[in-house]
C-alpha positions in Angstrom: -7.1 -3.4 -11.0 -5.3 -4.0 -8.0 -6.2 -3.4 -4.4 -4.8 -1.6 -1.5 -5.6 -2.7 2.2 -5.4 0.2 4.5 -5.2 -0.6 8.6 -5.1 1.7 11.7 -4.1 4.7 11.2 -3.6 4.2 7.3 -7.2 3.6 6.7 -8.0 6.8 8.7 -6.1 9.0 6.5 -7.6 7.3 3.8 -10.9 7.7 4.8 -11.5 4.0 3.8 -10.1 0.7 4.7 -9.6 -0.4 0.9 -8.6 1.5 -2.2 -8.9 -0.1 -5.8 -6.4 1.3 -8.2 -7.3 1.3 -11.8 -4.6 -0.5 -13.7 -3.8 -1.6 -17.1 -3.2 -5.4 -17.1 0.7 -4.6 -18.4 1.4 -2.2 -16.0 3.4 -2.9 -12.3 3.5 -0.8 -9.6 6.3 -0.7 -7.7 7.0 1.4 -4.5 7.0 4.8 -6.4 4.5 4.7 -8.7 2.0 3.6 -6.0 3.1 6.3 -3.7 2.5 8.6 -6.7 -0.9 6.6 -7.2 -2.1 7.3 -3.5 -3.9 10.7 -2.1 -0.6 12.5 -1.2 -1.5 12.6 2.6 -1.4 9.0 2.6 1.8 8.7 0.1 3.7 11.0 2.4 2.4 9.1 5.8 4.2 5.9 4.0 7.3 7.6 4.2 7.6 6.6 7.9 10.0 3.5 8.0 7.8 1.2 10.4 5.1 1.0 7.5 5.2 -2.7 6.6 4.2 -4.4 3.0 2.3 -7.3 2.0 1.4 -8.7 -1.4 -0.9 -11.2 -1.9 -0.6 -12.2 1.7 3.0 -12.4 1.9 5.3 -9.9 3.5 7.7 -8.7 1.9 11.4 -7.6 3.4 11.7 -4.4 2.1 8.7 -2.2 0.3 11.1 -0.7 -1.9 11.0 -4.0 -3.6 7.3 -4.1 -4.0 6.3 -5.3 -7.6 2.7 -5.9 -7.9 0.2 -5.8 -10.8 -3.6 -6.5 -11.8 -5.9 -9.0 -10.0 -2.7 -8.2 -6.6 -3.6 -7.4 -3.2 -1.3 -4.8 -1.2 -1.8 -4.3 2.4 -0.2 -1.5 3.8 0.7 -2.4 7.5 1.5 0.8 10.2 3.2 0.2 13.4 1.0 -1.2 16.0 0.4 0.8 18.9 -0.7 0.2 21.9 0.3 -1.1 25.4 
């Protein structure tokens, strides 16, 4: 299983600030399939550019390089807001 972490806005669409994804120990997700893995309100918010990733604590550069597996932790990070 891996987990997602869900802030702001993210977590509101969500409905929950965490989601555990059910996964097979040889599978990996990468930025499609957890897109496809996601309720498709919160896939399609994603879409938005400004959405930052981190796995496992570390951010990565670009999400469309995310590789992530069983026992990983992905945050999913939205713009902050604010003034």
């Amino acid at each position: 299983m891996a987990l997602v972490v869900l802030l702001g806005k993210l977590a509101d669409l969500a409905g929950a600030s965490t989601l555990p994804l059910p996964l097979p120990m040889s599978v990996e997700l990468n930025w499609e399939t957890l897109k496809a893995a996601l309720p498709p309100a919160l896939a399609e918010a994603l879409d938005d550019p400004r959405i930052r990733v981190a796995v496992n604590g570390a951010l990565l550069p670009n999400k469309s390089k995310l590789q992530a597996g069983a026992g990983d932790e992905i945050a999913l990070l939205p713009p902050v807001s604010g003034g």
